[in-house]
N, CA and C atoms as an extended XYZ file, in Angstrom:
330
Properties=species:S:1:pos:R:3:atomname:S:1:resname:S:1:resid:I:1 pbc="F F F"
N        -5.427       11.964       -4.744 N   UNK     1
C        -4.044       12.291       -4.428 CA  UNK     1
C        -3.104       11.379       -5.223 C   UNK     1
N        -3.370       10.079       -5.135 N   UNK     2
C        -2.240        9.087       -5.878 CA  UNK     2
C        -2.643        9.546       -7.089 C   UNK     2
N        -3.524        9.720       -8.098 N   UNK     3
C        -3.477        9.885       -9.435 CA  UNK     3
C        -2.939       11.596      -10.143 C   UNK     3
N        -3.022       12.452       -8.984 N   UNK     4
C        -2.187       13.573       -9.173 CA  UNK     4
C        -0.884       13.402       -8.776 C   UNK     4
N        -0.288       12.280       -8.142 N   UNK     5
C         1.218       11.695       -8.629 CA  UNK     5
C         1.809       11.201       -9.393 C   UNK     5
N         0.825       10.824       -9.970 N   UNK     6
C         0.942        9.830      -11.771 CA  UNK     6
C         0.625        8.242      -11.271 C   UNK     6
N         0.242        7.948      -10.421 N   UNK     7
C        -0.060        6.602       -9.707 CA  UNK     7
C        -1.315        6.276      -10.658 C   UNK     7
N        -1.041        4.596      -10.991 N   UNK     8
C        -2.297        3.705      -12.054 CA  UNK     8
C        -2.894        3.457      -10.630 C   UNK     8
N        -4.353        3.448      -10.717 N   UNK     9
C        -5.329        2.572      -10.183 CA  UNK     9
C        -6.140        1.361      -10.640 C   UNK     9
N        -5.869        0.299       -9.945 N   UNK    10
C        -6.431       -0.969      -10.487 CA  UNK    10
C        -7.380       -1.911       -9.254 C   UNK    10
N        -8.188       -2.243      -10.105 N   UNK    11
C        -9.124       -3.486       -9.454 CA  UNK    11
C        -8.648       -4.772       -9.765 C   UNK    11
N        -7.934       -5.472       -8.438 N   UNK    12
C        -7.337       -6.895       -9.510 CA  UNK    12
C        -8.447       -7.841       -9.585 C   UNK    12
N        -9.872       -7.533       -8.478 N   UNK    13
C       -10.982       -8.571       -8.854 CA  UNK    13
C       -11.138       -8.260      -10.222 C   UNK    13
N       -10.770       -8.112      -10.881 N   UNK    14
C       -11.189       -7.637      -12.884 CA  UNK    14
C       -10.171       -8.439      -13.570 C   UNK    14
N        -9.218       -8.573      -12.561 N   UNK    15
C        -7.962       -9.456      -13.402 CA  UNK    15
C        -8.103      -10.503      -13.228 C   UNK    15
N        -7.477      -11.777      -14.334 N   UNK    16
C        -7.135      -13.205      -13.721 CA  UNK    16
C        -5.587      -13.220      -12.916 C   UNK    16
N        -5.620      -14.287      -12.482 N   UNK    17
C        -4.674      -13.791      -11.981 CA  UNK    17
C        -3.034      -13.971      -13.086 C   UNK    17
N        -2.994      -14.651      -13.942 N   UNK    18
C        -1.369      -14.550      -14.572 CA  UNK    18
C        -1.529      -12.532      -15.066 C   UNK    18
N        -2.859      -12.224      -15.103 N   UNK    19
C        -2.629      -10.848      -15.475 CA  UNK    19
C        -2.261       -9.898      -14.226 C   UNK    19
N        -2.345      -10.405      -12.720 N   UNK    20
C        -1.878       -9.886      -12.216 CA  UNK    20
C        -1.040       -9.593      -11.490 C   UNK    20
N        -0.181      -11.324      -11.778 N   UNK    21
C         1.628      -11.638      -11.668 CA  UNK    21
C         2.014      -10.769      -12.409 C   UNK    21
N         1.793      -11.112      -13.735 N   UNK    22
C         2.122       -9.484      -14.608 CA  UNK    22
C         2.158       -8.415      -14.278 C   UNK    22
N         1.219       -7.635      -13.764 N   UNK    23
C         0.806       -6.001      -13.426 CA  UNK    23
C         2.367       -6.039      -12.648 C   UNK    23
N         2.196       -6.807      -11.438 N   UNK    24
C         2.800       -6.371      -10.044 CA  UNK    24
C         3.928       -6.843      -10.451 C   UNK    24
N         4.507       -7.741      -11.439 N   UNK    25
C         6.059       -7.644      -11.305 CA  UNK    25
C         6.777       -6.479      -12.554 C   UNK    25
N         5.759       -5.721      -12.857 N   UNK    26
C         6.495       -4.635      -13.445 CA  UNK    26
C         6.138       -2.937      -12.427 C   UNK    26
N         5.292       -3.444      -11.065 N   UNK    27
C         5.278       -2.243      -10.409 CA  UNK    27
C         6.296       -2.547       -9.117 C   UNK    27
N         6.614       -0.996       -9.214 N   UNK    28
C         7.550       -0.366       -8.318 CA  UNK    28
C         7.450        0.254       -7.499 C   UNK    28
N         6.067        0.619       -7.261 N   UNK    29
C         5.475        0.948       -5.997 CA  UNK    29
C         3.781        0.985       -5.936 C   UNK    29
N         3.778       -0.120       -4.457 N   UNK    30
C         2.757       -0.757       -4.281 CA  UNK    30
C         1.846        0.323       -3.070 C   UNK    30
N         0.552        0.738       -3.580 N   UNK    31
C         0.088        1.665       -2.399 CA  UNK    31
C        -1.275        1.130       -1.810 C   UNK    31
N        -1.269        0.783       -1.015 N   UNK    32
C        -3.209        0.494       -0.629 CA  UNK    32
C        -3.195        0.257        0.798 C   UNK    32
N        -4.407       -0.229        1.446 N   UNK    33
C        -4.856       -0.045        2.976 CA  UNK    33
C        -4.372       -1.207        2.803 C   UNK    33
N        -4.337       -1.625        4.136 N   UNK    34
C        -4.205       -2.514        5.308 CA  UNK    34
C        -4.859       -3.667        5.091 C   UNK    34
N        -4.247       -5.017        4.375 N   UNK    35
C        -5.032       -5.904        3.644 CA  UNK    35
C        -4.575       -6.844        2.876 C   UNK    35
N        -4.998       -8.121        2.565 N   UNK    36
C        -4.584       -9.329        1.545 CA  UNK    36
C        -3.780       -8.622        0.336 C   UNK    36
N        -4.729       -7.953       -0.126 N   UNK    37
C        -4.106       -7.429       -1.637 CA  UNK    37
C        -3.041       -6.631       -1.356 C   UNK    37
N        -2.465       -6.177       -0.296 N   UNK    38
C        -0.962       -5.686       -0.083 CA  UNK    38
C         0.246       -6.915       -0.364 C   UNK    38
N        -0.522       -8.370        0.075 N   UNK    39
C         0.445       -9.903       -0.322 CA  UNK    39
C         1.321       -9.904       -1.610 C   UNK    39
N        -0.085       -8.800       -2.338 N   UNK    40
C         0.521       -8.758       -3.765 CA  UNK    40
C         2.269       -8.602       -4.285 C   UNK    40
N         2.717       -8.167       -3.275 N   UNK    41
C         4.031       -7.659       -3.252 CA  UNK    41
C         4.900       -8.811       -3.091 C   UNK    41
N         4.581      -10.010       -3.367 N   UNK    42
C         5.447      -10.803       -3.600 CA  UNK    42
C         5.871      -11.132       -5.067 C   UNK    42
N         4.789      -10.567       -5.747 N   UNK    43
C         5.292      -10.704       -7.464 CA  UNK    43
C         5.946       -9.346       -7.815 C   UNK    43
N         6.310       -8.602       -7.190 N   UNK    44
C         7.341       -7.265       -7.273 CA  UNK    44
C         8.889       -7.481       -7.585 C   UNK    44
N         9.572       -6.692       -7.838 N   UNK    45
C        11.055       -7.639       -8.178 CA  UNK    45
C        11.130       -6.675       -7.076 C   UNK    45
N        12.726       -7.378       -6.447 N   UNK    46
C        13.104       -6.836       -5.041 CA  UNK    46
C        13.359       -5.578       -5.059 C   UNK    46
N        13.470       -4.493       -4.396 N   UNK    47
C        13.944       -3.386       -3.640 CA  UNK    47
C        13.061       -2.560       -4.383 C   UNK    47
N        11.478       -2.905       -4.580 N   UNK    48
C        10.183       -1.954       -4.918 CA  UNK    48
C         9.682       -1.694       -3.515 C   UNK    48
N         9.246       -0.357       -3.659 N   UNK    49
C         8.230        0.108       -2.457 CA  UNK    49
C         6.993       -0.475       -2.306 C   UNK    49
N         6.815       -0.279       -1.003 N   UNK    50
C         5.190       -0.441       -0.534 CA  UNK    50
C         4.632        0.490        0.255 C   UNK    50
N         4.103        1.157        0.083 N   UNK    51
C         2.944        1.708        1.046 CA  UNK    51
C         1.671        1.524        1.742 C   UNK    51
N         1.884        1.069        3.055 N   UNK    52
C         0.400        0.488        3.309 CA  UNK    52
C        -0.156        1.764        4.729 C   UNK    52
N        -1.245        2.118        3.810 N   UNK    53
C        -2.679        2.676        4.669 CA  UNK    53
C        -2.772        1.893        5.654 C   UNK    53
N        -2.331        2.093        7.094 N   UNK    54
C        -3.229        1.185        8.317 CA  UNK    54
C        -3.934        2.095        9.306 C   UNK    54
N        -4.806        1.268        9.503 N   UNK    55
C        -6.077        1.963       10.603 CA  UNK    55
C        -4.992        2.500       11.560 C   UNK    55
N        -5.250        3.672       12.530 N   UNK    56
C        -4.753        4.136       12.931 CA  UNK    56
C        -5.877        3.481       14.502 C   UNK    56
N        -4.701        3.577       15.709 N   UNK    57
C        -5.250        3.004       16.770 CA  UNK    57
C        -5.951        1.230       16.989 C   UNK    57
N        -5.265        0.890       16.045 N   UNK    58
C        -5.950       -0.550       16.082 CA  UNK    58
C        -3.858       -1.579       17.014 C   UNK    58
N        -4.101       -2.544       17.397 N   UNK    59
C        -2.802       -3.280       18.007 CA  UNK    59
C        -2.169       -3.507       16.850 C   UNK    59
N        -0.558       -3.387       17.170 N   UNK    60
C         0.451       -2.697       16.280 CA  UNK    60
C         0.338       -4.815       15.411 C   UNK    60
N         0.288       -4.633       14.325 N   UNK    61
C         0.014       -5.506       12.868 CA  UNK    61
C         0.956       -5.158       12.319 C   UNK    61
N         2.766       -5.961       12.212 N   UNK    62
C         3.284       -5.412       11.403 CA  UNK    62
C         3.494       -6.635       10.284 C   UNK    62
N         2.426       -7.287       10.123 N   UNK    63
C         2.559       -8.199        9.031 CA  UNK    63
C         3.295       -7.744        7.564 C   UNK    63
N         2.426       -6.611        7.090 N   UNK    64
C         3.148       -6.021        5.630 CA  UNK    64
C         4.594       -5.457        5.950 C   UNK    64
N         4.996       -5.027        7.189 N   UNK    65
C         6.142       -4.501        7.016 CA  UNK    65
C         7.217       -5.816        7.248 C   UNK    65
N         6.628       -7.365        7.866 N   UNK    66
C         7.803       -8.110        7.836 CA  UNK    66
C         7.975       -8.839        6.507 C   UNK    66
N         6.940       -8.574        5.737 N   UNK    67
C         6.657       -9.265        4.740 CA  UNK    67
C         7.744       -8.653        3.746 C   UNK    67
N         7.971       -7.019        3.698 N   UNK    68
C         8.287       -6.526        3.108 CA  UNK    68
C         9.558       -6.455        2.738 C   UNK    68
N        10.224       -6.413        4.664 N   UNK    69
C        11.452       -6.868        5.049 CA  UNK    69
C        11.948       -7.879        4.138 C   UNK    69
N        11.087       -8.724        4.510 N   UNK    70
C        11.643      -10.481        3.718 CA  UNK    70
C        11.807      -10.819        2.230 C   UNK    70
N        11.400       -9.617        1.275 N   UNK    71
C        11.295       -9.501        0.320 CA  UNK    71
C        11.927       -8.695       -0.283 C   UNK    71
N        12.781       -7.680        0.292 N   UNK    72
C        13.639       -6.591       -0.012 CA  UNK    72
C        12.866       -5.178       -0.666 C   UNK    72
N        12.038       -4.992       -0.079 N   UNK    73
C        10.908       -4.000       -0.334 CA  UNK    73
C        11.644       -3.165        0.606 C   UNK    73
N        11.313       -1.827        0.064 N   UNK    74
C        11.191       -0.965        1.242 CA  UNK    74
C         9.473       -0.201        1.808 C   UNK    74
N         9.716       -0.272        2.652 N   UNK    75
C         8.512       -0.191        3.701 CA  UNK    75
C         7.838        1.243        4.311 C   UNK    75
N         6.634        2.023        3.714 N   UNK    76
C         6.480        3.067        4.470 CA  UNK    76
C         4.977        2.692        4.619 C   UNK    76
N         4.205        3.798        5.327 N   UNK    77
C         3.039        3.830        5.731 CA  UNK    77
C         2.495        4.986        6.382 C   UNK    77
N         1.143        5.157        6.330 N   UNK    78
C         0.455        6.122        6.712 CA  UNK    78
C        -0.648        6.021        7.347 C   UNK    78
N        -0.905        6.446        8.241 N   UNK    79
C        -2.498        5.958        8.890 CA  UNK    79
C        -3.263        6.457        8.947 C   UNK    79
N        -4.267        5.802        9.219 N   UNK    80
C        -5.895        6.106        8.773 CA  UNK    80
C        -6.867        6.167        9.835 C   UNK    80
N        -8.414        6.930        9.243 N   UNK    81
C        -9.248        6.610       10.919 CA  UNK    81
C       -10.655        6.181       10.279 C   UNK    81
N       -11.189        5.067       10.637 N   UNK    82
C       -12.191        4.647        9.876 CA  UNK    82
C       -13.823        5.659       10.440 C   UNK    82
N       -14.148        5.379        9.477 N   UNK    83
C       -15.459        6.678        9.772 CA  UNK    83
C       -16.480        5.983       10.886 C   UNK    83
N       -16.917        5.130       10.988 N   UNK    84
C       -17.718        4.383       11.973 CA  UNK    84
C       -16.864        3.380       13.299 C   UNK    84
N       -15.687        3.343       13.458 N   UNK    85
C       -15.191        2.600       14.225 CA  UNK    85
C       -14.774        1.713       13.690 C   UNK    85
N       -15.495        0.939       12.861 N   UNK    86
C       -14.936       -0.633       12.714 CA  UNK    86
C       -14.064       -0.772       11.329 C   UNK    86
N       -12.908       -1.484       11.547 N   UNK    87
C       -11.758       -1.162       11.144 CA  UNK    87
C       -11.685       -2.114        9.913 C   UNK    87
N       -13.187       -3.093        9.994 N   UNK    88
C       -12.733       -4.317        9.069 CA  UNK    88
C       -13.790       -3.772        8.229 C   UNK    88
N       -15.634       -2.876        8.331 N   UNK    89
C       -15.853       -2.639        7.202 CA  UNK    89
C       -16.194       -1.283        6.818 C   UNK    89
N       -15.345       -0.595        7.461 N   UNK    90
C       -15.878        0.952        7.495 CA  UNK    90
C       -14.879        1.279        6.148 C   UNK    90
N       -15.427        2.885        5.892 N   UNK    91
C       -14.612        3.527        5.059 CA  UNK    91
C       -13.805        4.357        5.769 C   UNK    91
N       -12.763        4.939        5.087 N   UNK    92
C       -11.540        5.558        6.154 CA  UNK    92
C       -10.895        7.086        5.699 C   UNK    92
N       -11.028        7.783        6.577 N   UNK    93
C       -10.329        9.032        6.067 CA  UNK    93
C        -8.680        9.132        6.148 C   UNK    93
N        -8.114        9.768        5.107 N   UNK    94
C        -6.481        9.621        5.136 CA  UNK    94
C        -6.083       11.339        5.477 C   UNK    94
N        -5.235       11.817        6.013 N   UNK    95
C        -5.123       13.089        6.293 CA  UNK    95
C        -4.133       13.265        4.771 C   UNK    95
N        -4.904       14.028        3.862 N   UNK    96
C        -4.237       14.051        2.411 CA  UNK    96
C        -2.510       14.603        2.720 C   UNK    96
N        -2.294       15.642        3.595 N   UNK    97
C        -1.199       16.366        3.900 CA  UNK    97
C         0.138       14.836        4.061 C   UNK    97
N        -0.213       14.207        4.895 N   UNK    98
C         0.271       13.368        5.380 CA  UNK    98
C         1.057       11.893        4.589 C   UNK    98
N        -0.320       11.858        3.554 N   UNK    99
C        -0.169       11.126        2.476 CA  UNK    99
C         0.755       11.645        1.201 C   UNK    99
N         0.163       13.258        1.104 N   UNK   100
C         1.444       13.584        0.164 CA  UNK   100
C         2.921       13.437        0.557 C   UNK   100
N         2.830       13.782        1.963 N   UNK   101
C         4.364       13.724        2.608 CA  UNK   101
C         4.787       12.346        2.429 C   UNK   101
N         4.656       11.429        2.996 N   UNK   102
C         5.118       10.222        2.234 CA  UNK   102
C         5.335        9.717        0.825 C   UNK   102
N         4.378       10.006       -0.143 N   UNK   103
C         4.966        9.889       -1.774 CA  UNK   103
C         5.940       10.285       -1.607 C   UNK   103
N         5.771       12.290       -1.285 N   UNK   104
C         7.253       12.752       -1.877 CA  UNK   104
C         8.448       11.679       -1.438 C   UNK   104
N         8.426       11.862       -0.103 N   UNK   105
C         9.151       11.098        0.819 CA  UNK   105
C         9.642        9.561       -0.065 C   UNK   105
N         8.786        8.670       -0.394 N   UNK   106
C         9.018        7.848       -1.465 CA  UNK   106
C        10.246        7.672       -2.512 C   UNK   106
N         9.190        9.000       -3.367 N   UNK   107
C        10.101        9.792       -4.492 CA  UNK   107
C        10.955        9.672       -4.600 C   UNK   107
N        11.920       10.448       -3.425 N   UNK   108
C        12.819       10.771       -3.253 CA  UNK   108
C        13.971       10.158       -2.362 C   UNK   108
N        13.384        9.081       -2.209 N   UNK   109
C        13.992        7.722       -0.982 CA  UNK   109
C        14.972        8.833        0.197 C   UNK   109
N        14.248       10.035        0.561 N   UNK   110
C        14.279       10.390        1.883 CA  UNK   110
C        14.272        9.355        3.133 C   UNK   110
């Protein structure tokens, strides 16, 4: 779905890191699950998006969204349901419908 939006996909374990102060302060919108590498969004210049994937049904975690706050990000999200229960190493299904609705939504700072 993100790469039929025109969205890059990256592994930053592949990067050092000045390469990935780099990446992230020329991106403008940050998309991934529920996680450290969402922190990334502090090398963003202000008023870039974030999108964070969170487990769906887990106690309300609004770490990325105060983070985001504090950084002049704007803040959306979509949730998820992990395939085995466990939220820290399962894999997770995204309802694609849901996910497109937010890009657009993005997009278009709806």
């Amino acid at each position: 779905m993100l790469t039929l939006f025109g969205y890059e996909v990256h592994y930053f374990e592949d990067y050092d890191f000045g390469k990935q102060v780099r990446l992230m302060s020329e991106t403008k919108i940050l998309v991934g699950f529920h996680g450290a590498g969402l922190t990334n969004m502090l090398f963003m210049q202000p008023g870039g998006k974030v999108l964070e994937i969170r487990p769906d049904g887990t106690p309300v975690n609004n770490c990325f969204f105060t983070q985001a706050n504090a950084l002049n990000h704007h803040y959306y999200y979509v949730l998820s349901n992990p395939i085995d229960g466990d939220t820290h190493l399962s894999d997770f299904t995204v309802d694609t419908e849901k996910l497109k609705s937010a890009l657009l939504c993005i997009e278009t700072d709806i």
